[in-house]
N, CA, C and O atoms as a printed pandas DataFrame, in Angstrom:
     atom_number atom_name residue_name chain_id  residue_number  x_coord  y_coord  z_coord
0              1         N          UNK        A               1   43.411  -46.759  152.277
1              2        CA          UNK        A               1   43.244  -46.938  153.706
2              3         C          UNK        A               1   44.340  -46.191  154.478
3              4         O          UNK        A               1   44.637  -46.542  155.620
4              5         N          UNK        A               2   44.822  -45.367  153.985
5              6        CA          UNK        A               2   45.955  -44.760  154.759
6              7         C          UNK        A               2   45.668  -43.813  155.926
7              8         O          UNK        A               2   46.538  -43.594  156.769
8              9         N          UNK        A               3   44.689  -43.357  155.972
9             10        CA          UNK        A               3   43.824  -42.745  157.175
10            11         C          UNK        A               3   43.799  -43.770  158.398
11            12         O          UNK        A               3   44.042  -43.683  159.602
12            13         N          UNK        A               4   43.427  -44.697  157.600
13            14        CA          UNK        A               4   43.806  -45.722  159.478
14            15         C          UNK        A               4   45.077  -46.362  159.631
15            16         O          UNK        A               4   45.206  -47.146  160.571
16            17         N          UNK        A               5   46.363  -46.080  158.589
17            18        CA          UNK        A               5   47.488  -46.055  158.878
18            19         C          UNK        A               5   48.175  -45.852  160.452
19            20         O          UNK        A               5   47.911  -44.902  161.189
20            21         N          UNK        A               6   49.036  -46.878  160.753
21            22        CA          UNK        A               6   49.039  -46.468  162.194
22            23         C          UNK        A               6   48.260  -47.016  162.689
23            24         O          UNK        A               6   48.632  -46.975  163.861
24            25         N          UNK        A               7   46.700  -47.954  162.648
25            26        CA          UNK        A               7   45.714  -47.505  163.606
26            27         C          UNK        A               7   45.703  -49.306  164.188
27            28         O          UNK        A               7   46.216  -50.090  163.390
28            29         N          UNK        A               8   45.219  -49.829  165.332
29            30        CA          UNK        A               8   45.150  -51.004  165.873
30            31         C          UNK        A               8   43.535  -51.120  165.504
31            32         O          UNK        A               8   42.672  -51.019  166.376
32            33         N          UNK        A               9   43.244  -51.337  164.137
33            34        CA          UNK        A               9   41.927  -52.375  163.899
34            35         C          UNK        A               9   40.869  -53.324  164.517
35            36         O          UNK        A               9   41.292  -54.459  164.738
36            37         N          UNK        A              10   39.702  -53.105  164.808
37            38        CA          UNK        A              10   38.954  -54.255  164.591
38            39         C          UNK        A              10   37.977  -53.965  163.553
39            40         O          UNK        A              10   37.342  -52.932  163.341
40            41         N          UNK        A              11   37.986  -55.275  162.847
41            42        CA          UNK        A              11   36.986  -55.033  161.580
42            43         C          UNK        A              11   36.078  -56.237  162.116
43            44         O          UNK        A              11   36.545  -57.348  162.366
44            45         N          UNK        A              12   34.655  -55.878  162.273
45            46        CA          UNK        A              12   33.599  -56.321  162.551
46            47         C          UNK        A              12   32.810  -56.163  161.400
47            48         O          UNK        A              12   32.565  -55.133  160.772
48            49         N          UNK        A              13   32.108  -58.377  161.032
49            50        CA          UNK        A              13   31.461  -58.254  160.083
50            51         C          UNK        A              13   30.167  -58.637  160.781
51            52         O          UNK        A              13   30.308  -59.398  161.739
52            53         N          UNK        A              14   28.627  -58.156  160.406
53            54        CA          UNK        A              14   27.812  -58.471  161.084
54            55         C          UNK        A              14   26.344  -57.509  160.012
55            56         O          UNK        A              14   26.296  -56.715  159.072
56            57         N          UNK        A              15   25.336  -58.269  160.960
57            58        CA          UNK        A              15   23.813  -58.357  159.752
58            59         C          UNK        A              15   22.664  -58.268  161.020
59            60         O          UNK        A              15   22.786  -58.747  162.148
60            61         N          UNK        A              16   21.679  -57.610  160.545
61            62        CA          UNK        A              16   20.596  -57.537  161.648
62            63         C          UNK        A              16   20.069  -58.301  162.418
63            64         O          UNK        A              16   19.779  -58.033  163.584
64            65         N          UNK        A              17   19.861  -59.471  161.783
65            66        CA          UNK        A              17   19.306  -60.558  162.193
66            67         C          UNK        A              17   20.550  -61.456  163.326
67            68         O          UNK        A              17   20.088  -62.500  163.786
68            69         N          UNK        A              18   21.366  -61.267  163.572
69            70        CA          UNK        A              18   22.363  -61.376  164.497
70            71         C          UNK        A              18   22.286  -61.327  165.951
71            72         O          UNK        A              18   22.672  -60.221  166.330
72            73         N          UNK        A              19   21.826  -62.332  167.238
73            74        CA          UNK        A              19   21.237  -62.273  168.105
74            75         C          UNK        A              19   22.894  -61.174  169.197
75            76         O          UNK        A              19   23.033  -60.318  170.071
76            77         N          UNK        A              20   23.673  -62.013  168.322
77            78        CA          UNK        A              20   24.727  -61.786  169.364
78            79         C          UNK        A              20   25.344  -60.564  169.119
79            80         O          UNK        A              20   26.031  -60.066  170.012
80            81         N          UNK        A              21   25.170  -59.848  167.758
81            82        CA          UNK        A              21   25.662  -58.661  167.585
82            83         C          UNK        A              21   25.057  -57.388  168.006
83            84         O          UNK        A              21   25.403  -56.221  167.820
84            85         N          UNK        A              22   23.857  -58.031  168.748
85            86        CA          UNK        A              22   23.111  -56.655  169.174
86            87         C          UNK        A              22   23.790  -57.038  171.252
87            88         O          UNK        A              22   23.249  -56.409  172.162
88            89         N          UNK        A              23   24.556  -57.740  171.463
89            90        CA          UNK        A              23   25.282  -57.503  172.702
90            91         C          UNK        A              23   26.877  -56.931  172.044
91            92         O          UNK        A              23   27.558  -56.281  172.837
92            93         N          UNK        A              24   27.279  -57.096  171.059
93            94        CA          UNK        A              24   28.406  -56.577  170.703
94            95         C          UNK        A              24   28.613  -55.420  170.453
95            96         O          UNK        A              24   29.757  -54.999  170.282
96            97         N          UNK        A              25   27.681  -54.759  170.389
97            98        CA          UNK        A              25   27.563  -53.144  169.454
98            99         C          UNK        A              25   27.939  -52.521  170.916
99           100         O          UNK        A              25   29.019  -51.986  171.168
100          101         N          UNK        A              26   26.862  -52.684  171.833
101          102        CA          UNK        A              26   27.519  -51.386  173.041
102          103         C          UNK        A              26   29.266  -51.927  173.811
103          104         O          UNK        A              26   29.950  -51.084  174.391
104          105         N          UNK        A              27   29.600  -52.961  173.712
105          106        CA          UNK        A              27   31.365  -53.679  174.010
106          107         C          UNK        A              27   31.801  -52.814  173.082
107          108         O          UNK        A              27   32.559  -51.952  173.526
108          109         N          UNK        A              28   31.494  -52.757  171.599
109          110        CA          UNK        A              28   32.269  -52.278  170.742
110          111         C          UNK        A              28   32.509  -50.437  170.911
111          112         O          UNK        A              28   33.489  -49.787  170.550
112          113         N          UNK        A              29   31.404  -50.007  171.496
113          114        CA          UNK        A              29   31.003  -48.669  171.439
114          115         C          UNK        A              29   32.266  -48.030  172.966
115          116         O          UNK        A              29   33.003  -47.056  173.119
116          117         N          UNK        A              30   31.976  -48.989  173.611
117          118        CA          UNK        A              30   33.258  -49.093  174.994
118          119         C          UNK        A              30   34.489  -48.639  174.536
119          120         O          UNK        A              30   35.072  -47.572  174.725
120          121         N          UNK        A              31   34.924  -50.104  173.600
121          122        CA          UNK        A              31   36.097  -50.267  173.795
122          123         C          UNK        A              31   36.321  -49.007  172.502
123          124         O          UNK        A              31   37.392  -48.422  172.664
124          125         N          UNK        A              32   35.655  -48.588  171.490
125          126        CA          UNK        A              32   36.250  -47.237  170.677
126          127         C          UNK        A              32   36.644  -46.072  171.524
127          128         O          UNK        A              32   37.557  -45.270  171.330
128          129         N          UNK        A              33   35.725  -46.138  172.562
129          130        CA          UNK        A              33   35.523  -44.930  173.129
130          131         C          UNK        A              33   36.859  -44.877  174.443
131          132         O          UNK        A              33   37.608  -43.980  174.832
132          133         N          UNK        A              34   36.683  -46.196  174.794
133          134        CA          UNK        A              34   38.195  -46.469  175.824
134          135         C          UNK        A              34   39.330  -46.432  175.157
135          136         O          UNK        A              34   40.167  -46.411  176.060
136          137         N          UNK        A              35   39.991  -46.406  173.982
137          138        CA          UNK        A              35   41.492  -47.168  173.534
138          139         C          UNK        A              35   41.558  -45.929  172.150
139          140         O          UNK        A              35   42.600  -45.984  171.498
140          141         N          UNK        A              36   40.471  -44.809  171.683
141          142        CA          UNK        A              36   40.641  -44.150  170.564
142          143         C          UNK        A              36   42.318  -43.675  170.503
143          144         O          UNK        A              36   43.304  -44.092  169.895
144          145         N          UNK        A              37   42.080  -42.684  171.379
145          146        CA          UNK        A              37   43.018  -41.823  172.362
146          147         C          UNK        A              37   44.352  -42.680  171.668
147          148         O          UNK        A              37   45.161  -42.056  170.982
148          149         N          UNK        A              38   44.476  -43.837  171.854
149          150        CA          UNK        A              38   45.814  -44.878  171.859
150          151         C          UNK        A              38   46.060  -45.062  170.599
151          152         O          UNK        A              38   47.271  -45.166  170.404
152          153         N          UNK        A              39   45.012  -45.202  169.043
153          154        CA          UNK        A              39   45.048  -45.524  168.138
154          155         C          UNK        A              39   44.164  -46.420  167.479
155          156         O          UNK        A              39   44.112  -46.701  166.281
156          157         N          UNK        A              40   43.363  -46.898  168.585
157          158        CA          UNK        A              40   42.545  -47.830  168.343
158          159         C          UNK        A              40   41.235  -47.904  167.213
159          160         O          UNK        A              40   40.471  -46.997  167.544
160          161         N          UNK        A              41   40.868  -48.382  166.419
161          162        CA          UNK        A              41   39.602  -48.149  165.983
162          163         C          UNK        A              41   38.651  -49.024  165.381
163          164         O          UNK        A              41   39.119  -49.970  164.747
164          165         N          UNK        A              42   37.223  -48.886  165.460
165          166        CA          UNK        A              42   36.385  -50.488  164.761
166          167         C          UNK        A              42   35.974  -50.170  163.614
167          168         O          UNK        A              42   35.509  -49.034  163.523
168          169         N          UNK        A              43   35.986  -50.660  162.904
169          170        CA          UNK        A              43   34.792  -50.385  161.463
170          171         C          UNK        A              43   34.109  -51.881  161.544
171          172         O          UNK        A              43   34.502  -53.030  161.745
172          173         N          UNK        A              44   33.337  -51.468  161.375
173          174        CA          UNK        A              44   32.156  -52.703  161.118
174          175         C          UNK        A              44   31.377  -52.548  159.945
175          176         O          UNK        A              44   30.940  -51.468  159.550
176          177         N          UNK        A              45   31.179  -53.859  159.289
177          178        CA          UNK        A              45   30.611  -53.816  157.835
178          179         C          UNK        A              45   29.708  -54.736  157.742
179          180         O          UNK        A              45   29.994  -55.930  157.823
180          181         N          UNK        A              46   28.154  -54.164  157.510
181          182        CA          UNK        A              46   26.768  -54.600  157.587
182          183         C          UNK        A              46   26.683  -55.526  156.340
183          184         O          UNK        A              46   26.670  -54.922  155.268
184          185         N          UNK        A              47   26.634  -56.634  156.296
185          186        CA          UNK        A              47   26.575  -57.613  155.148
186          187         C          UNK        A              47   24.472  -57.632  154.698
187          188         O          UNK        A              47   24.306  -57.826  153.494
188          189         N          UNK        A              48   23.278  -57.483  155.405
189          190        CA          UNK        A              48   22.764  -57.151  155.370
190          191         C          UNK        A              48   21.952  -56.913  153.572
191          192         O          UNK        A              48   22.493  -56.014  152.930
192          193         N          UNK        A              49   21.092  -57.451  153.041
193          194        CA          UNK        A              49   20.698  -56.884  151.323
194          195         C          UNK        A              49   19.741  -55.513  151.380
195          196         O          UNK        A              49   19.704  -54.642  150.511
196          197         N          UNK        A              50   19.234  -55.533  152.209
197          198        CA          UNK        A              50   18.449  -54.117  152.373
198          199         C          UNK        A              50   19.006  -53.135  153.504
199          200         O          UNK        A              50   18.849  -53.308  154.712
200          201         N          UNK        A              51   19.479  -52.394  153.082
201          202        CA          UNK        A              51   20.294  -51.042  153.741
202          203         C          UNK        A              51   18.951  -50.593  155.089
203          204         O          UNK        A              51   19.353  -50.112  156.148
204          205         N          UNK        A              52   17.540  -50.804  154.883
205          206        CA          UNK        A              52   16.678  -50.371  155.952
206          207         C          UNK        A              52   16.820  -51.132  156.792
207          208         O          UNK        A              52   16.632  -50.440  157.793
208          209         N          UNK        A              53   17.148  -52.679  157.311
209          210        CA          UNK        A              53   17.172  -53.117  157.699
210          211         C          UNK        A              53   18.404  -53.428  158.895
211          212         O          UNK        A              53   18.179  -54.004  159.960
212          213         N          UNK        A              54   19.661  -52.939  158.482
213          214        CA          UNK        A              54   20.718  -52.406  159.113
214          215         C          UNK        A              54   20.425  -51.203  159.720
215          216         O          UNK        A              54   21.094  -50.877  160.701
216          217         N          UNK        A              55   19.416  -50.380  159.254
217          218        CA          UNK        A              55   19.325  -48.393  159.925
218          219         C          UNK        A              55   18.167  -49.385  160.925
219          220         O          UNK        A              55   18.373  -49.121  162.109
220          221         N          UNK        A              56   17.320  -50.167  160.800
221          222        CA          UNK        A              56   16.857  -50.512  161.922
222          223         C          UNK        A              56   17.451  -50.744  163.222
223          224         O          UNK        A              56   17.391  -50.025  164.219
224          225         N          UNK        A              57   18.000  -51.796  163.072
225          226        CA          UNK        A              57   19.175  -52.189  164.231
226          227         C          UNK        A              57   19.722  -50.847  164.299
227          228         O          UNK        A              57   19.141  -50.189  165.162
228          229         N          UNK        A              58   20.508  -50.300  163.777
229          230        CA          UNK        A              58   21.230  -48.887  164.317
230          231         C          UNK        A              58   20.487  -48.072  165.071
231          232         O          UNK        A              58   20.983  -47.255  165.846
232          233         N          UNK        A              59   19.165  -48.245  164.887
233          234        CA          UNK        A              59   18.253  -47.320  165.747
234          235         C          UNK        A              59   17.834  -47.845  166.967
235          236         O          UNK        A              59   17.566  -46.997  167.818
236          237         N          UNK        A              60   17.679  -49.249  167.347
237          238        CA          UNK        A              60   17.506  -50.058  168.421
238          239         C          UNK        A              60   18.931  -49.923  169.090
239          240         O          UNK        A              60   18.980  -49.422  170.213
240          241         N          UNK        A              61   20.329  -50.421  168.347
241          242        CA          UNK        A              61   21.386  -50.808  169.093
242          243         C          UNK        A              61   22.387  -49.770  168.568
243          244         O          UNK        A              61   23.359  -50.326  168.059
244          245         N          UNK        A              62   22.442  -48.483  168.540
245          246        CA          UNK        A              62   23.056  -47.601  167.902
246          247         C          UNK        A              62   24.903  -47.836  167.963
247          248         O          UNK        A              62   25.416  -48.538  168.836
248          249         N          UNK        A              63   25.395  -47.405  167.315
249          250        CA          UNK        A              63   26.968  -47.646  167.004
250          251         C          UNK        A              63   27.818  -46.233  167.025
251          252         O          UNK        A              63   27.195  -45.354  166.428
252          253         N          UNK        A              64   28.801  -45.888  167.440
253          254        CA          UNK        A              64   29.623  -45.026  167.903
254          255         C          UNK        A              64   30.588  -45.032  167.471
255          256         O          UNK        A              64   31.462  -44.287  167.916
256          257         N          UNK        A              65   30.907  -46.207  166.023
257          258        CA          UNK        A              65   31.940  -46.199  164.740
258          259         C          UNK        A              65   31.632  -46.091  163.993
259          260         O          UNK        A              65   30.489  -45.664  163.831
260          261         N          UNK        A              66   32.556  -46.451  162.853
261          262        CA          UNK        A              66   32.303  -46.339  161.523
262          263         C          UNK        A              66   31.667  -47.666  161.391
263          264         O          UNK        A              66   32.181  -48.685  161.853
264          265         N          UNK        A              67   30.212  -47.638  160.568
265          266        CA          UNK        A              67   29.754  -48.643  159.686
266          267         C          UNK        A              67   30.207  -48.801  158.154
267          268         O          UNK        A              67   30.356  -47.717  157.589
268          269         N          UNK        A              68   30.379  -49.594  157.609
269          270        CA          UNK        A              68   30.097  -49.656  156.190
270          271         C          UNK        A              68   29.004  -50.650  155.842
271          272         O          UNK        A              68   28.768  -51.544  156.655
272          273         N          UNK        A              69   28.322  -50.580  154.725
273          274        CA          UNK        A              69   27.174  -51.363  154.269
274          275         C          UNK        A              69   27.700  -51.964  153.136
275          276         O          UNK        A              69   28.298  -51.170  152.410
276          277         N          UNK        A              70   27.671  -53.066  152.768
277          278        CA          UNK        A              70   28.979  -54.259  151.757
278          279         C          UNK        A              70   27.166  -55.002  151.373
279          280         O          UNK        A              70   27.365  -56.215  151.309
280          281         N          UNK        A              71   25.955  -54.792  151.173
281          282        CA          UNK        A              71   24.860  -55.553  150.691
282          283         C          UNK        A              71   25.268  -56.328  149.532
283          284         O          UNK        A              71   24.302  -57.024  149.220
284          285         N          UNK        A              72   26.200  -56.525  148.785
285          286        CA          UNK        A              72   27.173  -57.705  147.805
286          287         C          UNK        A              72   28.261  -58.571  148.354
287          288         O          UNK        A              72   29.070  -59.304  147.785
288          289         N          UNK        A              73   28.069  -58.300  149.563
289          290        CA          UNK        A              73   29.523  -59.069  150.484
290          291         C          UNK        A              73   30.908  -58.727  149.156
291          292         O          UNK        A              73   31.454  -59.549  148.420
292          293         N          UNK        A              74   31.024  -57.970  149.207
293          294        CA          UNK        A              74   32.203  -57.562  148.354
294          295         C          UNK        A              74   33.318  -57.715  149.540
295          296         O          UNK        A              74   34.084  -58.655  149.755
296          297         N          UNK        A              75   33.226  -57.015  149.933
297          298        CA          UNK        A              75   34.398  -56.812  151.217
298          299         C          UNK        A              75   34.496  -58.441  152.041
299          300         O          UNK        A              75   35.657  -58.730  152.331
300          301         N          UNK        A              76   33.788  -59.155  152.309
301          302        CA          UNK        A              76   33.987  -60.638  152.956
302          303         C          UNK        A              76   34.325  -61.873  152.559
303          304         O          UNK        A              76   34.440  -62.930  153.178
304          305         N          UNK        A              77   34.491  -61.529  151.232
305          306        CA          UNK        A              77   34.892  -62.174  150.146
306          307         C          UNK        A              77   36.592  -63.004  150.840
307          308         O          UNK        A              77   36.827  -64.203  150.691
308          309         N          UNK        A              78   37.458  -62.120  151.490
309          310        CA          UNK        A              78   38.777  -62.435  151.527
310          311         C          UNK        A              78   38.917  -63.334  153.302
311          312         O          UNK        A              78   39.757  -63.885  154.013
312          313         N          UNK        A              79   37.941  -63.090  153.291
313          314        CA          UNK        A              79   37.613  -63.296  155.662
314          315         C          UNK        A              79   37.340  -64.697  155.291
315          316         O          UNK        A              79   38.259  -65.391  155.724
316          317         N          UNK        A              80   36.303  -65.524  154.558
317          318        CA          UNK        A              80   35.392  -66.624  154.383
318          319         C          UNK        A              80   34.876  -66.537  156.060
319          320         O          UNK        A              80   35.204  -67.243  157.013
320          321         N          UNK        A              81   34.267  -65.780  156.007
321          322        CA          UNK        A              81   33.013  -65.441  157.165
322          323         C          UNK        A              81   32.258  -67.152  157.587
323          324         O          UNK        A              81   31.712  -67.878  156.756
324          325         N          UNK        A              82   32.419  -67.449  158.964
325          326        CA          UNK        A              82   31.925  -68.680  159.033
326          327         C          UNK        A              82   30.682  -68.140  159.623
327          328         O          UNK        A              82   29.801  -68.996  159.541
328          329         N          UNK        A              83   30.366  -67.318  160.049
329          330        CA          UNK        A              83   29.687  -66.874  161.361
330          331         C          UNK        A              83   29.254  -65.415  161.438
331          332         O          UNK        A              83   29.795  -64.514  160.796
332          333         N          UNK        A              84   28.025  -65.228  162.450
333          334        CA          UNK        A              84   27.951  -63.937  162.872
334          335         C          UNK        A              84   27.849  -63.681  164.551
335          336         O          UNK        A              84   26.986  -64.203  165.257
336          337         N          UNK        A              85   28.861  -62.812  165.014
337          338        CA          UNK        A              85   29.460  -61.892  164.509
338          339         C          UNK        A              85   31.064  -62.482  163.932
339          340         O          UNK        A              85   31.525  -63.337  164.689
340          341         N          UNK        A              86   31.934  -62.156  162.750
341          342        CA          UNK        A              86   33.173  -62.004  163.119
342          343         C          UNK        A              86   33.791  -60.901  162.788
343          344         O          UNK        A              86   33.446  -59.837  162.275
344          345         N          UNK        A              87   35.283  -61.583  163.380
345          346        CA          UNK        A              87   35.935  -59.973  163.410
346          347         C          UNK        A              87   37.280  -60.320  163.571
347          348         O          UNK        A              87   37.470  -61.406  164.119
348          349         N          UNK        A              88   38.142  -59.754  163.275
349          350        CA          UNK        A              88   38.853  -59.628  162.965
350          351         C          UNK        A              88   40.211  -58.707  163.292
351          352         O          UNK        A              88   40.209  -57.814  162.445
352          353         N          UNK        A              89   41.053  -58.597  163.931
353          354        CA          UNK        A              89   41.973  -57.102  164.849
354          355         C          UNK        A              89   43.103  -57.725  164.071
355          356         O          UNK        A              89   43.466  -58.888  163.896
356          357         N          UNK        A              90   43.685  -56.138  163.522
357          358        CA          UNK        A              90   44.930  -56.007  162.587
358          359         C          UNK        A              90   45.900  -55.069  163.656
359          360         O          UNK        A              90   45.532  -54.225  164.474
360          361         N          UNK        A              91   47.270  -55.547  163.325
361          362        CA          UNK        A              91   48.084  -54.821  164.222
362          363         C          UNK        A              91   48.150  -53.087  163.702
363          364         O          UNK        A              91   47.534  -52.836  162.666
364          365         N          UNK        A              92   48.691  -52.222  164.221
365          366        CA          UNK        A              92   49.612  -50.987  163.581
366          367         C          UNK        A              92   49.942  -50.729  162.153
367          368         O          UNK        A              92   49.754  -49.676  161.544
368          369         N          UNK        A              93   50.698  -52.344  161.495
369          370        CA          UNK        A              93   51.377  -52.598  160.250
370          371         C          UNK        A              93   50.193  -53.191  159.186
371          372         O          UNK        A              93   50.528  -53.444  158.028
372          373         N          UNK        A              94   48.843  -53.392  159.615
373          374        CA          UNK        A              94   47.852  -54.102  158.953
374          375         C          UNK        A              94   47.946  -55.667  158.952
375          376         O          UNK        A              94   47.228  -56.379  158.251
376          377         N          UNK        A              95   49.146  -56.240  160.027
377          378        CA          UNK        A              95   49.150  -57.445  160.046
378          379         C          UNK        A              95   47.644  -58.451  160.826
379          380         O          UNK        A              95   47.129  -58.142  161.900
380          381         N          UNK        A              96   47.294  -59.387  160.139
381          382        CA          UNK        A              96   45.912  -59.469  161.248
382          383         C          UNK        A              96   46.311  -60.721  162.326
383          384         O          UNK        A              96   46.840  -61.791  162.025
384          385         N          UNK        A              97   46.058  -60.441  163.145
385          386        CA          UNK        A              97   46.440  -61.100  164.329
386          387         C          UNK        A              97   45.890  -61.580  164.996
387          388         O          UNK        A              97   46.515  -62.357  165.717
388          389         N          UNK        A              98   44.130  -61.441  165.257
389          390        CA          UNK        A              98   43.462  -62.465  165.222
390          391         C          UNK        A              98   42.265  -62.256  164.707
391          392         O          UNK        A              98   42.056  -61.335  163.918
392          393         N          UNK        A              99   41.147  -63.275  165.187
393          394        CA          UNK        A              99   39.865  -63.635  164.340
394          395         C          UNK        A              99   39.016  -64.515  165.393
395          396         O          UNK        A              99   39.343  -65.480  166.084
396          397         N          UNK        A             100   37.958  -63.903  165.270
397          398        CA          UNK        A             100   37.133  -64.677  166.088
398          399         C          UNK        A             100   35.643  -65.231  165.366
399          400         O          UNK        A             100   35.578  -65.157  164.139
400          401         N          UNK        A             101   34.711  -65.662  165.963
401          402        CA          UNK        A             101   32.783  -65.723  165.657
402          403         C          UNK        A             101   32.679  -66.181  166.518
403          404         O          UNK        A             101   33.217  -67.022  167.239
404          405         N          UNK        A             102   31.181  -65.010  166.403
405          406        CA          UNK        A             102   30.589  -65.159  168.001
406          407         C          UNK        A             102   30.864  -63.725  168.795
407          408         O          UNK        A             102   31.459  -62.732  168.376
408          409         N          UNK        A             103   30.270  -63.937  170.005
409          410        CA          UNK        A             103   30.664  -62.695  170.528
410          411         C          UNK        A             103   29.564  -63.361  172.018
411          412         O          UNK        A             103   28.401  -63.727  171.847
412          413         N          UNK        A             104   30.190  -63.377  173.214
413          414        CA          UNK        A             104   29.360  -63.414  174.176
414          415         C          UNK        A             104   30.294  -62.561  175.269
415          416         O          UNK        A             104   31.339  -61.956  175.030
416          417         N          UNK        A             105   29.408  -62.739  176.874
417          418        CA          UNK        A             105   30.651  -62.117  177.942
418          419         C          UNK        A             105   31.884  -62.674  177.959
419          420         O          UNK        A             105   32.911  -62.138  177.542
420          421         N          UNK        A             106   31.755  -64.071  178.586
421          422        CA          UNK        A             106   33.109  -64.761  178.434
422          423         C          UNK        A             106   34.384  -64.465  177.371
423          424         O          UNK        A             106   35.501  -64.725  177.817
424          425         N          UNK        A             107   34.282  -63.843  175.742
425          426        CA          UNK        A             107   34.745  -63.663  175.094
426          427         C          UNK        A             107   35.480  -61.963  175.228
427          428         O          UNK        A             107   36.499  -61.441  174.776
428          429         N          UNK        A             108   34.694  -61.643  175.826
429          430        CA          UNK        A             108   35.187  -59.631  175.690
430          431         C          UNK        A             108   36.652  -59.695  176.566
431          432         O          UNK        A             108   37.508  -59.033  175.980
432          433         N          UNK        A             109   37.050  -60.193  177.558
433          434        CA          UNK        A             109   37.961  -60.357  178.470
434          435         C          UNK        A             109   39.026  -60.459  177.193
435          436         O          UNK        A             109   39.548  -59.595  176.489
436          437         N          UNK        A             110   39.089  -61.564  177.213
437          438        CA          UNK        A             110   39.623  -62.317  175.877
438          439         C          UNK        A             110   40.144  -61.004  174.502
439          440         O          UNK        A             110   41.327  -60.709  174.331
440          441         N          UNK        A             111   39.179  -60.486  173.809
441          442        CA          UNK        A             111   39.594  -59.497  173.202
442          443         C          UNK        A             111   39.734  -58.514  173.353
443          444         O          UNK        A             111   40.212  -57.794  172.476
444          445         N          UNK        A             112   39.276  -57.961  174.852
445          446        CA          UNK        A             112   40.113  -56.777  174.929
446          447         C          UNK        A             112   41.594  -56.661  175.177
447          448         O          UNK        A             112   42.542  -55.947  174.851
448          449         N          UNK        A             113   41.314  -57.752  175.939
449          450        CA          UNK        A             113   43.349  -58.047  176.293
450          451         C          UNK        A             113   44.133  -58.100  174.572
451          452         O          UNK        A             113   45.273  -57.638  174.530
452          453         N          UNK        A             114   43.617  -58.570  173.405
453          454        CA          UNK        A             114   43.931  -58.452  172.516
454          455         C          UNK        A             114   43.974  -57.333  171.868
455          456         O          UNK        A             114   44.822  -57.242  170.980
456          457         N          UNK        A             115   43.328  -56.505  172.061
457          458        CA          UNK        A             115   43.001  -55.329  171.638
458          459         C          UNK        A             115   44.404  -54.364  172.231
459          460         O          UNK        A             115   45.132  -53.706  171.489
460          461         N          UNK        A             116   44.578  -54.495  173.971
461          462        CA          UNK        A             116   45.804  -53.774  174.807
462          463         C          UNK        A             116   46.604  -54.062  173.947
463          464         O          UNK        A             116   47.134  -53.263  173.174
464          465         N          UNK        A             117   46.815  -55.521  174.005
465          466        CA          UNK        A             117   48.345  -55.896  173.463
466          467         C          UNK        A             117   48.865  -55.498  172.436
467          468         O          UNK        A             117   50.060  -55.243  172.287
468          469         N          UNK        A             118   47.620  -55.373  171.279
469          470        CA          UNK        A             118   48.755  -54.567  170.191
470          471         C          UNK        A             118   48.441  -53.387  170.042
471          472         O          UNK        A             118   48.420  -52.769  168.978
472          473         N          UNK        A             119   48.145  -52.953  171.222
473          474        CA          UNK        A             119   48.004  -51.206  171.183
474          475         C          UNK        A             119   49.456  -50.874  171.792
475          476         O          UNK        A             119   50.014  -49.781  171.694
476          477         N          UNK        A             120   50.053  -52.206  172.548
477          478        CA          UNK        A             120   51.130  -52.055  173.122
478          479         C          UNK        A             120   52.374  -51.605  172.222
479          480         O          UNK        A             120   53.228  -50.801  172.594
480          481         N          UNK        A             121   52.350  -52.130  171.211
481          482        CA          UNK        A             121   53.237  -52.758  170.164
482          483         C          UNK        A             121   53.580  -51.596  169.634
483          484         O          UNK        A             121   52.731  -50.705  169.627
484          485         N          UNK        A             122   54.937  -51.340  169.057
485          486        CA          UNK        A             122   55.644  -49.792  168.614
486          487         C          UNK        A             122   54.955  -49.573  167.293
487          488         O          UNK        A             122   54.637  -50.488  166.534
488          489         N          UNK        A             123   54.818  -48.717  167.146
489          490        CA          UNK        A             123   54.097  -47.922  165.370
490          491         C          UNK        A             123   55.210  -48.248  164.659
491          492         O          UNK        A             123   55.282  -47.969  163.462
């Protein structure tokens, strides 16, 4: 992972069938596109068992990061995922700093200010 060395994280876990992750995808597509520049970046990882079924949604609610496709939940294994969507923002140092599920308006305020703050924070 040394490529996102340096980088202020959000790791977004999420699956098609997800009412709330199809309002999260264009917030998410925002805030990559607002905060890159700074260091910022999302990966999101499709838990999903059929890979067509994730390129569906991508084609309805398209994404402007990196996806990964984890169809073994290999990767969520260490989160214990209560929920969809969650996610997760790691500082600069890979420290994680917070965690959420769910995703509505009321909530974006909320993590983007999380998102500033440790964009604030020295490398």
């Amino acid at each position: 992972m040394l490529t996102h060395q340096g980088k202020v994280i959000y790791l977004d876990f999420w699956a098609s069938w997800c009412v709330p992750c199809r309002k999260s995808f264009p917030w998410l597509n925002e805030m990559e596109e607002k905060y890159s520049s700074q260091g910022f970046m999302v990966i999101s990882v499709n838990l999903d068992n059929e890979k067509s079924f994730a390129e569906k949604f991508l084609q309805e609610v398209p994404a402007k990061f990196t996806i990964i496709y984890d169809p073994k939940s290999s990767l969520v294994k260490p989160f214990a995922i209560k929920g969809m969507p969650s996610s997760f923002l790691f500082d600069r140092q890979g420290n994680k700093i917070s965690s959420h599920v769910g995703f509505n308006q009321q909530k974006q305020k909320q993590f983007e200010l999380e998102i500033t703050n440790a964009l604030k924070q020295v490398r």
